[in-house]
ROSE-4610 file (N, C-alpha, C; in Angstrom, 1 decimal, always signed):
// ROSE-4610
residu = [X/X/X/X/X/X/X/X/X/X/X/X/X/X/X/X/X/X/X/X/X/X/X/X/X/X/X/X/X/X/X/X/X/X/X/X/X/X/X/X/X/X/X/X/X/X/X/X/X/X/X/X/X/X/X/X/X/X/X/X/X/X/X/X/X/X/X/X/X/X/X/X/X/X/X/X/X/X/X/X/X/X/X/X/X/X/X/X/X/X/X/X/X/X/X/X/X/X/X/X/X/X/X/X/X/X/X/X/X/X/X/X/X/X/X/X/X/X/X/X/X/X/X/X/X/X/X/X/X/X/X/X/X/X/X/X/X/X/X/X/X/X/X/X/X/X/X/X/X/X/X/X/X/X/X/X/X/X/X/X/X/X/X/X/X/X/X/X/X/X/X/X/X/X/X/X/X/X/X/X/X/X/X/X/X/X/X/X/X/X/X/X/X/X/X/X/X/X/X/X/X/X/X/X/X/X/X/X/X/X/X/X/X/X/X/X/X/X/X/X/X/X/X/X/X/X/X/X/X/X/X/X/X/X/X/X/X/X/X/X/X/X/X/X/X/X/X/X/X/X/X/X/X/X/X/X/X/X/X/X/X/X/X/X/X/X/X/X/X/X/X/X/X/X/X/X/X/X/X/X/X/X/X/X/X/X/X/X/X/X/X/X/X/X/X/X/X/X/X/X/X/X/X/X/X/X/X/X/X/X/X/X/X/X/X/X/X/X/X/X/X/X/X/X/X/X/X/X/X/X/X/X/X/X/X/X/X/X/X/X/X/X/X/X/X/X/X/X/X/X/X/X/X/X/X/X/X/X/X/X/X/X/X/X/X/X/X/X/X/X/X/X/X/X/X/X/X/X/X/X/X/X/X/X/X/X/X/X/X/X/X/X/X/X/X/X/X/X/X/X/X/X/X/X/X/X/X/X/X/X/X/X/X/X/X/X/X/X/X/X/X/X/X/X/X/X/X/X/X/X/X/X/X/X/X/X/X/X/X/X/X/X/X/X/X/X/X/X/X/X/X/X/X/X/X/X/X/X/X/X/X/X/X/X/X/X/X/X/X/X/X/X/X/X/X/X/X/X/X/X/X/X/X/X/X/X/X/X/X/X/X/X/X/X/X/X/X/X/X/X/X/X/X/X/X/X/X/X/X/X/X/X/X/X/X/X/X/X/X/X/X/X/X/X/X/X/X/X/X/X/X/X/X/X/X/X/X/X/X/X/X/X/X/X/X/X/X/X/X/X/X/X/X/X/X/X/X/X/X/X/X/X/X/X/X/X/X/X/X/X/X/X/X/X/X/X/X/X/X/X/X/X/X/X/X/X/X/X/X/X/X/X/X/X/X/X/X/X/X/X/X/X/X/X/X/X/X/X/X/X/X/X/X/X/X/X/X/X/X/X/X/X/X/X/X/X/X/X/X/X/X/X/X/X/X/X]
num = [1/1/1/2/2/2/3/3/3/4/4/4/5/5/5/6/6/6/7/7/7/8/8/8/9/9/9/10/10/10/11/11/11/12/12/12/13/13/13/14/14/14/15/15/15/16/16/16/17/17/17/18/18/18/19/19/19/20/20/20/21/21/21/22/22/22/23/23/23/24/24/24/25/25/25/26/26/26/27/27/27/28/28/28/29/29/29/30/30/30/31/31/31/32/32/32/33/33/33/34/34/34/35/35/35/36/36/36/37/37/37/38/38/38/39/39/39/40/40/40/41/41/41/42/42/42/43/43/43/44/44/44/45/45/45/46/46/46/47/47/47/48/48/48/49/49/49/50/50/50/51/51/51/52/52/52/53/53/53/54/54/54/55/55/55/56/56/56/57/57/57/58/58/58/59/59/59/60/60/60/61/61/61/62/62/62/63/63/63/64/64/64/65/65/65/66/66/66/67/67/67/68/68/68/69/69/69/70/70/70/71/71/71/72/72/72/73/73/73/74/74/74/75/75/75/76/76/76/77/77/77/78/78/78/79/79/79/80/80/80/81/81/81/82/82/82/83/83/83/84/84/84/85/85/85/86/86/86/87/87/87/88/88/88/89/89/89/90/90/90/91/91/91/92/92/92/93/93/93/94/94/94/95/95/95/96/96/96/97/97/97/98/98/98/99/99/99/100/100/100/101/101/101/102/102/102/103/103/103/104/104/104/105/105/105/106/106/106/107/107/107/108/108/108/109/109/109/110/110/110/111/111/111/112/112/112/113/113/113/114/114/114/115/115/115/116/116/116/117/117/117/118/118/118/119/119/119/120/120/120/121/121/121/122/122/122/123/123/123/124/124/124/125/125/125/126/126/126/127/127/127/128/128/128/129/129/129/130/130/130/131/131/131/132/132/132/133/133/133/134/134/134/135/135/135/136/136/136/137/137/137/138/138/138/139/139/139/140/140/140/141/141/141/142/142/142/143/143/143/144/144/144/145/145/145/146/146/146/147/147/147/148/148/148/149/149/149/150/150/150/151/151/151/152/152/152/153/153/153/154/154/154/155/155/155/156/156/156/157/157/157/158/158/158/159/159/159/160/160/160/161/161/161/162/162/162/163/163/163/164/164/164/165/165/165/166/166/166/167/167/167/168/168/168/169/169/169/170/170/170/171/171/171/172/172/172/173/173/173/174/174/174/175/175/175/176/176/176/177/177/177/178/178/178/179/179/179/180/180/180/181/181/181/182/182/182/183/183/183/184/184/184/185/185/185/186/186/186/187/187/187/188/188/188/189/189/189/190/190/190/191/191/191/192/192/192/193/193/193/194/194/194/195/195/195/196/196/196/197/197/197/198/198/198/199/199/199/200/200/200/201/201/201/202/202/202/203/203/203/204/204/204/205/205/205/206/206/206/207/207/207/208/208/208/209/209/209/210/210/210/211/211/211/212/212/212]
x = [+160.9/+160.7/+159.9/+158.8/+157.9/+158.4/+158.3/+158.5/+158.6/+157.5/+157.4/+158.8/+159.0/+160.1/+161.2/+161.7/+162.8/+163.0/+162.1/+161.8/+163.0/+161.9/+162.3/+163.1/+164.0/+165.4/+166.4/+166.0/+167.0/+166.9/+168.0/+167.9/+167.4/+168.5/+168.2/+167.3/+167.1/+166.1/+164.1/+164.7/+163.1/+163.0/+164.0/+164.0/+163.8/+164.6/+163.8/+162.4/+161.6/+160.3/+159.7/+160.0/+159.3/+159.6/+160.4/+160.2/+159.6/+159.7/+158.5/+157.2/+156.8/+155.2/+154.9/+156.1/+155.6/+156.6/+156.1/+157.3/+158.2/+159.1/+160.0/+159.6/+159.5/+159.5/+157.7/+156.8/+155.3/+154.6/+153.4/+152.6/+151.7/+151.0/+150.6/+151.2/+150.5/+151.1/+151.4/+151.7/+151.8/+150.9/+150.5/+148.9/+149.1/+150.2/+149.9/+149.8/+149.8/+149.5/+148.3/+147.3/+146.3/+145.4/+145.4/+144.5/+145.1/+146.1/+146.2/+146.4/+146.8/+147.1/+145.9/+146.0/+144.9/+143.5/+143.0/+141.6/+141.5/+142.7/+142.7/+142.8/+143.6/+144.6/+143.9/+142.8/+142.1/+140.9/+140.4/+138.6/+137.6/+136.4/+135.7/+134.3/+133.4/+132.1/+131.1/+129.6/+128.9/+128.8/+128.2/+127.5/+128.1/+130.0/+130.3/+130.5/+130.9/+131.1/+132.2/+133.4/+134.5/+133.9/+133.8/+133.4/+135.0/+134.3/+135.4/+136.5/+136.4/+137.1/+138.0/+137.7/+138.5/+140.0/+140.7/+142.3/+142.7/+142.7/+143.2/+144.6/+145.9/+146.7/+147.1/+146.9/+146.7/+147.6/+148.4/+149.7/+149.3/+149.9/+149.4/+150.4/+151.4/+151.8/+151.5/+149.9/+148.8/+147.8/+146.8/+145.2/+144.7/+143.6/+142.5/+141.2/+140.5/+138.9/+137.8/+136.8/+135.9/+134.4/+133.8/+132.8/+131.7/+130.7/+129.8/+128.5/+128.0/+127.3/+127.4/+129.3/+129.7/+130.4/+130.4/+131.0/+131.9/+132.7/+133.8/+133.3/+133.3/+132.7/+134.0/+133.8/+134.2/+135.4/+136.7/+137.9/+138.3/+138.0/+138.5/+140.1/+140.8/+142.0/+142.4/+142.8/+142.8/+144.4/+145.2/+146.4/+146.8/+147.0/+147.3/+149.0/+150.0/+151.5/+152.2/+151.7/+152.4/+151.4/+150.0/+148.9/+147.8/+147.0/+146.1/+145.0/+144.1/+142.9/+141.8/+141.2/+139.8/+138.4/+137.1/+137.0/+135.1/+134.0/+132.9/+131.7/+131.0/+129.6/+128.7/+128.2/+126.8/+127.5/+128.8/+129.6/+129.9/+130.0/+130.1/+130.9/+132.1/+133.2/+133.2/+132.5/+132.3/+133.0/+132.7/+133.2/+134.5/+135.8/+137.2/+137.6/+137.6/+138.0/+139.8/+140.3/+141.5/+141.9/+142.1/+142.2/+143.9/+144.9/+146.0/+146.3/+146.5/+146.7/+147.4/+148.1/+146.6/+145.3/+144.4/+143.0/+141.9/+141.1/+140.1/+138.7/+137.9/+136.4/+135.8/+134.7/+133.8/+132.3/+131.3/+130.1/+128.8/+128.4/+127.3/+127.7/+129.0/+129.9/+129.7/+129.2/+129.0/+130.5/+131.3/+132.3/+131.1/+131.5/+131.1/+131.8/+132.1/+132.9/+134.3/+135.9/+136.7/+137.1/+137.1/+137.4/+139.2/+139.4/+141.0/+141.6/+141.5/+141.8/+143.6/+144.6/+146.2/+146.4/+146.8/+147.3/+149.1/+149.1/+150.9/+151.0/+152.7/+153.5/+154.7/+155.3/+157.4/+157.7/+158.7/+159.3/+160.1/+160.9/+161.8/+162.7/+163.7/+164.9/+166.1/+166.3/+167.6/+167.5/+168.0/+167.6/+168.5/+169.4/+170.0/+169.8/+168.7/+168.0/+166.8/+166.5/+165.1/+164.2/+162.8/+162.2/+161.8/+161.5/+161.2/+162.1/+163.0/+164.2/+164.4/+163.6/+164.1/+162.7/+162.3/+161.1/+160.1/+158.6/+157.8/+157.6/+156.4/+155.7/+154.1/+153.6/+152.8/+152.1/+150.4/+149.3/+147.9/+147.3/+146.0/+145.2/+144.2/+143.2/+142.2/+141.0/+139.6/+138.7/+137.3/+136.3/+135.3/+134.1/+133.6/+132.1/+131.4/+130.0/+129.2/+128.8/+127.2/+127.9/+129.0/+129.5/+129.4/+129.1/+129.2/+130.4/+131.4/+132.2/+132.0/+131.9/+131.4/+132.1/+131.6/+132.9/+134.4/+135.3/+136.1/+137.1/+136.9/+137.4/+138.6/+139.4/+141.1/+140.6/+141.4/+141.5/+143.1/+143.9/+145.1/+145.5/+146.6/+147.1/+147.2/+146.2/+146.4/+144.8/+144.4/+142.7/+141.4/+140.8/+139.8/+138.5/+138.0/+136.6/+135.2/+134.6/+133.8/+132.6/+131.7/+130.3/+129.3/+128.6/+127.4/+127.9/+129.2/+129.7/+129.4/+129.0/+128.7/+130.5/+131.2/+132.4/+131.6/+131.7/+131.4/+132.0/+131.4/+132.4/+133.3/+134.9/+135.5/+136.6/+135.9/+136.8/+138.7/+139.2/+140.7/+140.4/+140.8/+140.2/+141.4/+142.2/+143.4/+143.5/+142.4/+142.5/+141.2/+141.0/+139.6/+138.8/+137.7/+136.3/+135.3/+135.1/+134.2/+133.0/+132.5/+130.9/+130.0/+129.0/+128.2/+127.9/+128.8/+129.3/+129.4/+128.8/+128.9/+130.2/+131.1/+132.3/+132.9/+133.5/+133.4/+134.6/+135.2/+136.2/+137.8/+138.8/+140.4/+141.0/+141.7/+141.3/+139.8/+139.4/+138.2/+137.7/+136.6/+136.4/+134.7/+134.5/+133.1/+132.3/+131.1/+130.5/+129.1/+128.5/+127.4/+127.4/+127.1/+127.1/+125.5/+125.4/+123.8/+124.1/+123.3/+123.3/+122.3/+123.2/+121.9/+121.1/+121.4/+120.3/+119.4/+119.5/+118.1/+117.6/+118.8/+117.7/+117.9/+118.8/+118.4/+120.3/+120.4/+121.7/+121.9/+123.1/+123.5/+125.1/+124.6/+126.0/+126.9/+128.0/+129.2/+129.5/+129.8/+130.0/+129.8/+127.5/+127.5/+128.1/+128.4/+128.9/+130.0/+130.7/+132.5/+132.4/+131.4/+130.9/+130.8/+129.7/+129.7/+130.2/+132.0/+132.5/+133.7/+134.1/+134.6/+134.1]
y = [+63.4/+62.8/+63.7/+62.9/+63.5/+65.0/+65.2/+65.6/+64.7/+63.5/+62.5/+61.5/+61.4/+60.6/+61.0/+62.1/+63.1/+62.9/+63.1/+63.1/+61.2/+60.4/+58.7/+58.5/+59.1/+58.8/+59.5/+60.4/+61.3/+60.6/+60.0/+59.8/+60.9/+61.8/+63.1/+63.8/+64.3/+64.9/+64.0/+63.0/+61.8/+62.3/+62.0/+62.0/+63.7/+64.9/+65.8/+66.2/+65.6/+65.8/+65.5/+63.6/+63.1/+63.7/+64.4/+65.1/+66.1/+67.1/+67.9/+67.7/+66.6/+65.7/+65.4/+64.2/+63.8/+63.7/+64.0/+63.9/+62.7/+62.6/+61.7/+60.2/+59.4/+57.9/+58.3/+58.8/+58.6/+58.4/+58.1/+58.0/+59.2/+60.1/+61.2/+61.8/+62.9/+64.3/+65.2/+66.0/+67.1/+68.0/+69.2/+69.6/+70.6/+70.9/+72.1/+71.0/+69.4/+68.4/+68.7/+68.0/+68.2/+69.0/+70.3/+71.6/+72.0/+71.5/+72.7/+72.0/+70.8/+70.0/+68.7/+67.8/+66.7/+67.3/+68.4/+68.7/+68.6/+69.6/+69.4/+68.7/+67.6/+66.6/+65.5/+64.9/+63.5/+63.8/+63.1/+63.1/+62.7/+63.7/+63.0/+63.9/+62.4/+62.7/+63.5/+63.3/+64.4/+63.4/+64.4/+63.8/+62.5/+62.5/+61.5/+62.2/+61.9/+62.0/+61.4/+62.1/+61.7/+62.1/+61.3/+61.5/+62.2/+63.1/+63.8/+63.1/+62.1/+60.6/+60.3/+60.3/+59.4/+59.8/+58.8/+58.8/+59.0/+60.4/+60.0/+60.2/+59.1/+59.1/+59.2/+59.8/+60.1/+61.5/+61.0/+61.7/+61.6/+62.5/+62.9/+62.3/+61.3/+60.8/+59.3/+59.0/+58.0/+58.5/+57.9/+58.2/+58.1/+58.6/+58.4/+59.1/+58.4/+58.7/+57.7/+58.9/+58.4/+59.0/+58.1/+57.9/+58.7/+59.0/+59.9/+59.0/+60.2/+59.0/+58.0/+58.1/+57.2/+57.5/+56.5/+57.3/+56.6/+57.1/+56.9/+57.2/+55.8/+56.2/+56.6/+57.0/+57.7/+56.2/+56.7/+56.0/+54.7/+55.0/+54.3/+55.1/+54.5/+55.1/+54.3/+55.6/+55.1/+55.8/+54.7/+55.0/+55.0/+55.6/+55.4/+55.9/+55.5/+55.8/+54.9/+53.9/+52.7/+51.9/+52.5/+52.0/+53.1/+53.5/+53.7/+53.0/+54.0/+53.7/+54.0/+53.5/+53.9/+53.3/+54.2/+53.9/+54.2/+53.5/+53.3/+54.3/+54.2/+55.1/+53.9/+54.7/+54.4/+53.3/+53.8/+52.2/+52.9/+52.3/+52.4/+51.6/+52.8/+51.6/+51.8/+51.0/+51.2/+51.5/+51.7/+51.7/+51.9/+52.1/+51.3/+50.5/+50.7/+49.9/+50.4/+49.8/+50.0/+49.3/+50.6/+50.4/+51.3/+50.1/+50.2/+50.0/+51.0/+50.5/+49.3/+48.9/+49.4/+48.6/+49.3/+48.3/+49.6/+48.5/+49.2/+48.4/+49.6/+48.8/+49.6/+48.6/+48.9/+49.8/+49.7/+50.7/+49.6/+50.1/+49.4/+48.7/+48.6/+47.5/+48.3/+47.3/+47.6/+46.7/+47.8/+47.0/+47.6/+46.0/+46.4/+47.2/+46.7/+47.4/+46.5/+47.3/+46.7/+45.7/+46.3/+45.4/+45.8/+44.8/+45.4/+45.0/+45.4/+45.5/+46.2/+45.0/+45.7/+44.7/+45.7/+45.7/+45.8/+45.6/+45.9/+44.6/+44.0/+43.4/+43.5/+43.2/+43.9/+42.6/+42.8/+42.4/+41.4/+40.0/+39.3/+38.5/+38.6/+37.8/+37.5/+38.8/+38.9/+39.0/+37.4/+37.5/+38.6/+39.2/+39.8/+41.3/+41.6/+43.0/+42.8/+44.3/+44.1/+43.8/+43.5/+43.5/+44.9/+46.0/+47.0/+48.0/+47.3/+47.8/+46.8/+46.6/+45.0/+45.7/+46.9/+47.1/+46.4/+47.3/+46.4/+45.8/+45.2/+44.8/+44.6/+45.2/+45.6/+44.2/+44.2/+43.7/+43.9/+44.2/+44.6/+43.9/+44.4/+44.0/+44.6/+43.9/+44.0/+43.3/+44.7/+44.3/+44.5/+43.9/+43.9/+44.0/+44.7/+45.1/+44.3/+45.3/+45.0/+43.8/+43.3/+42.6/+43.4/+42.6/+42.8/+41.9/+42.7/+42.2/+42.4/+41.1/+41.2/+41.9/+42.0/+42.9/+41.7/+42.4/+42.1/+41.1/+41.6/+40.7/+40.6/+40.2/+40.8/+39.9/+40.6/+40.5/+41.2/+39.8/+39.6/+40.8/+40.8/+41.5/+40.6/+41.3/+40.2/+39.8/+39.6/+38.9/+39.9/+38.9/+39.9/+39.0/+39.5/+38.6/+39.8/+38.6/+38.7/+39.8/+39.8/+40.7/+39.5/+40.5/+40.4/+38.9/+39.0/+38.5/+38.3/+37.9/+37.7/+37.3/+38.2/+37.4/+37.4/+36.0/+36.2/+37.6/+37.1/+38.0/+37.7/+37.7/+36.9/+36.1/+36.4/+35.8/+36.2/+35.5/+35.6/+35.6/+36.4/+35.7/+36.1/+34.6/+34.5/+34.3/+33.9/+33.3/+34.3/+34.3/+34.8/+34.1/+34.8/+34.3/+34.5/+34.0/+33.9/+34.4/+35.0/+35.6/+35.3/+36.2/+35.1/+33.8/+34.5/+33.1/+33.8/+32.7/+33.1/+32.0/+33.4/+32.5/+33.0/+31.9/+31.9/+31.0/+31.6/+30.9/+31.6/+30.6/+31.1/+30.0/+29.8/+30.7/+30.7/+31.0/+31.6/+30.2/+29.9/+29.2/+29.2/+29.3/+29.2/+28.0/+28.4/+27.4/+27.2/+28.3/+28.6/+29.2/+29.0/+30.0/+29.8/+31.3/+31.2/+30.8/+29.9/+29.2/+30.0/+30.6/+31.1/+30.3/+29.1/+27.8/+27.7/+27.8/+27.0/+28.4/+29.0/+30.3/+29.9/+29.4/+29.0/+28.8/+29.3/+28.9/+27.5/+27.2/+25.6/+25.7/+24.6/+24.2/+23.9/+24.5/+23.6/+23.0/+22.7/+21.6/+20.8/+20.2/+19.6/+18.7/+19.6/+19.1/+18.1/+18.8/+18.4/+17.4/+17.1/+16.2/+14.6/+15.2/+13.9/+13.4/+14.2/+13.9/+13.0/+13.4/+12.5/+11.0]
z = [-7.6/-6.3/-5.4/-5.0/-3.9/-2.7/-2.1/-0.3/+0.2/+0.4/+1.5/+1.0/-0.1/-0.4/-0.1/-0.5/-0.1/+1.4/+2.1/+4.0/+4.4/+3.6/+4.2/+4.0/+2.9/+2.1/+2.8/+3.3/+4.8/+5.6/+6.5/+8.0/+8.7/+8.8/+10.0/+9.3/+8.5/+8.0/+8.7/+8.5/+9.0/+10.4/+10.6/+12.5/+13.0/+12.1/+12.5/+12.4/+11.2/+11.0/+12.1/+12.0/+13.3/+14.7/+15.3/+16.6/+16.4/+15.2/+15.1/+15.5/+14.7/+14.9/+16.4/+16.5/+17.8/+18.7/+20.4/+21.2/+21.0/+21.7/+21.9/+22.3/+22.1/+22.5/+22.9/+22.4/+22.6/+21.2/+21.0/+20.0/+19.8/+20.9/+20.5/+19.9/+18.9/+18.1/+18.9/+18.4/+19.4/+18.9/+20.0/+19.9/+18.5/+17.9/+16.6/+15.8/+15.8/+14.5/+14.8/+16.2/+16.3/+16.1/+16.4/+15.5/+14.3/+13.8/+12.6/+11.1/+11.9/+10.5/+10.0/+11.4/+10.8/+10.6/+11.1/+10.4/+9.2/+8.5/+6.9/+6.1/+7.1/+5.9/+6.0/+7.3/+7.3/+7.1/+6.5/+6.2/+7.0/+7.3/+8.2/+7.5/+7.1/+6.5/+7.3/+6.5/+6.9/+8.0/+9.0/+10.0/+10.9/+10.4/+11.6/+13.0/+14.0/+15.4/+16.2/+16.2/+17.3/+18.7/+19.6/+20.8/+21.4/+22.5/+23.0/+24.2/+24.7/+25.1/+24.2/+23.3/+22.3/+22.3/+22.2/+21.7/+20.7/+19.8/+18.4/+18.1/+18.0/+17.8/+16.5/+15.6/+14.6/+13.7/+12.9/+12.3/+10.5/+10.1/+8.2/+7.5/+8.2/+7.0/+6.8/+7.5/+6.8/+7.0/+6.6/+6.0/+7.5/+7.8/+8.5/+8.1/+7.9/+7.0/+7.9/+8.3/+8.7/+8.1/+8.0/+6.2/+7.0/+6.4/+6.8/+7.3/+8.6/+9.7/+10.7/+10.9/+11.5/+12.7/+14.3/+14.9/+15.8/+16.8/+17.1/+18.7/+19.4/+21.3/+22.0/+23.2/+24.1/+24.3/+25.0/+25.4/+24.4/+23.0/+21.9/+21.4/+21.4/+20.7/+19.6/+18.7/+17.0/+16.5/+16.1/+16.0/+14.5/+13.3/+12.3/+12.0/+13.2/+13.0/+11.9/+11.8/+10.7/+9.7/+9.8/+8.9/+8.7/+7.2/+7.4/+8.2/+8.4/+9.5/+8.5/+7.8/+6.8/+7.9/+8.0/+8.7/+7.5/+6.9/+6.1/+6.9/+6.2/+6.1/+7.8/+7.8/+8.9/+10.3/+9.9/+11.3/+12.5/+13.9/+15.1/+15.5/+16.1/+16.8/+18.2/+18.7/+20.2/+21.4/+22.5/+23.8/+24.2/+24.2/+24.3/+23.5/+22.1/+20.9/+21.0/+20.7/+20.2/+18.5/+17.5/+16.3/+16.0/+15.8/+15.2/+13.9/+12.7/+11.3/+11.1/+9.4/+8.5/+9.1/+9.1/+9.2/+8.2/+7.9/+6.7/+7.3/+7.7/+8.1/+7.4/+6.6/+5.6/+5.8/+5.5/+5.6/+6.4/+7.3/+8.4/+9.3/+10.0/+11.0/+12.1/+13.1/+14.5/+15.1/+15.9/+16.7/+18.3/+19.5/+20.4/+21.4/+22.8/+23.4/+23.6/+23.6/+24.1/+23.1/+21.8/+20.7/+20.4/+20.0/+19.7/+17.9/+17.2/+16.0/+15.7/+15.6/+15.3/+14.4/+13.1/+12.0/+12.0/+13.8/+13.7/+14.7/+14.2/+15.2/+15.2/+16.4/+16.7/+16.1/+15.6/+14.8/+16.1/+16.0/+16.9/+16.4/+16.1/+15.8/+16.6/+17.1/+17.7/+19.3/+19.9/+21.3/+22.2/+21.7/+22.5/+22.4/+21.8/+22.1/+22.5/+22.8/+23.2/+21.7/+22.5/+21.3/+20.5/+21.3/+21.2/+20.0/+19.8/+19.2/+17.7/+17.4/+16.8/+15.4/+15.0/+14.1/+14.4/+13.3/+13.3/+11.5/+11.8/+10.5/+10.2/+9.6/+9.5/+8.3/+8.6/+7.5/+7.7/+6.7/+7.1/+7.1/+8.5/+8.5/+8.1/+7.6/+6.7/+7.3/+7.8/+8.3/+7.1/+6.2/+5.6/+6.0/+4.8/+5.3/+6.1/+7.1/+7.6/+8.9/+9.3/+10.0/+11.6/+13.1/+14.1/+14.9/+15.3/+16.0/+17.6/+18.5/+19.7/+20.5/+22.1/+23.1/+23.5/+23.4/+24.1/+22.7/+21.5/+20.3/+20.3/+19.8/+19.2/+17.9/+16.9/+15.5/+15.1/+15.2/+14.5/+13.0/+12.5/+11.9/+10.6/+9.3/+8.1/+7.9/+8.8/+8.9/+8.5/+7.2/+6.5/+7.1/+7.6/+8.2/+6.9/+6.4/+5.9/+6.2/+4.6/+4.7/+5.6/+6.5/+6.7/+8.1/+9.1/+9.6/+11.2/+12.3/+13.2/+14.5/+14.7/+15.8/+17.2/+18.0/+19.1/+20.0/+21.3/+22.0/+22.7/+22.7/+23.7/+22.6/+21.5/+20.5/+20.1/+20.0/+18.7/+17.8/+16.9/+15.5/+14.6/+14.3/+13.7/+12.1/+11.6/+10.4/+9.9/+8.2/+7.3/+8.2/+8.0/+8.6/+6.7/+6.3/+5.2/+4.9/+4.8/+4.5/+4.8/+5.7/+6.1/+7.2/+8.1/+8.6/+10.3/+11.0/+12.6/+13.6/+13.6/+14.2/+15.7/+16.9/+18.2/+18.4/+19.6/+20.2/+20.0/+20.8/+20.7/+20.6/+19.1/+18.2/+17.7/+16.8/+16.7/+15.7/+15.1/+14.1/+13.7/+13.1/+12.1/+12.3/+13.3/+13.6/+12.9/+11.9/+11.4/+9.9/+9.3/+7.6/+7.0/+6.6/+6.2/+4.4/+4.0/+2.5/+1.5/+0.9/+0.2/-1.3/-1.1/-2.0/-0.7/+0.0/+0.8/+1.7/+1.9/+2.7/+4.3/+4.1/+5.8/+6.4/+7.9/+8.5/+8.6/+8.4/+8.7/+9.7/+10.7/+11.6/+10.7/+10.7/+10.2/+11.3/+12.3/+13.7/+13.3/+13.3/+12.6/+11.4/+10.8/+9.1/+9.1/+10.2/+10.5/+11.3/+12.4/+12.7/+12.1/+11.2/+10.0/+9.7/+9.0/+7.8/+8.7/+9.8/+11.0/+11.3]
């Protein structure tokens, strides 16, 4: 059996680690995780760029990897307490992004500003607690190559939006978005897909139109 196993299989033993890490009822580390530990233990390629704004909420007992060439703007906070955060080669996550694990974004993805990517939700069953108290649950999200997500997105927890993808901006986006494919609205839905028999975009509106 592992360390890390040994750790989750202790109650008090977990709970002392975790105050070590991080204060009490907050998400930041505390500043000796910050310089001494995540430099070593998370990856960050050649030539990426954490802007000095940034929020990195970020603890070693998950991944955070940011691929080489890629960068991370000013007042984005990136939380990997209950998911890895994998983060691809030549991508930009813009402005005030907020990225909660797991989420996995692939190589050439432009997020714009004020995008919100959570891979987490509280858990609700029991009306007579809070919710806060009640766990979470986690599912990942997957941004796939060469894809531009507009300002102001949310992208649900579970939701793999396709290569080479277009989200408006302003969008929900609750369900897969498919490949290729330019999708708008709340919830969000696929109003465009480029065909590659003919070489050319086609309305699904249109389509759905018709078949009505």
């Amino acid at each position: 059996m592992g360390l890390k196993d040994s750790i989750k299989q202790n109650t008090s033993l977990k709970r002392l680690v975790h105050w070590a890490l991080v204060p009490g009822g907050q998400a930041r580390p505390r500043l000796w995780v910050q310089w001494f530990v995540n430099p070593f233990y998370h990856k960050k390629g050649k030539g990426a760029k954490i802007r000095r704004r940034t929020r990195m909420d970020v603890l070693p007992w998950n991944r955070f990897e940011l691929g080489r060439n890629s960068t991370v703007e000013d007042f984005t906070t990136i939380n990997n307490g209950v998911g890895h955060v994998i983060i691809g080669d030549n991508t930009r996550i813009g402005l005030g992004n907020t990225l909660i694990g797991p989420v996995s974004i692939a190589n050439d993805v432009r997020l714009a500003q004020n995008v919100v990517l959570s891979g987490l939700n509280h858990n609700y069953e029991d009306v007579t607690r809070p919710i806060h108290e009640q766990g979470v649950s986690t599912s990942l999200i997957r941004i796939k190559e060469a894809s531009w997500i507009g300002a102001n997105v949310t992208i649900v927890a579970g939701v793999t939006v396709g290569r080479h993808c277009i989200i408006a901006g302003g969008s929900v986006v609750t369900k897969d978005i498919p490949p290729f494919s330019v999708a708008v609205g709340n919830p969000a839905r696929v109003i465009k897909q480029y065909n590659h028999l003919t070489g050319a975009w086609e309305s699904v509106v249109k389509k759905q139109s018709i078949a009505i």
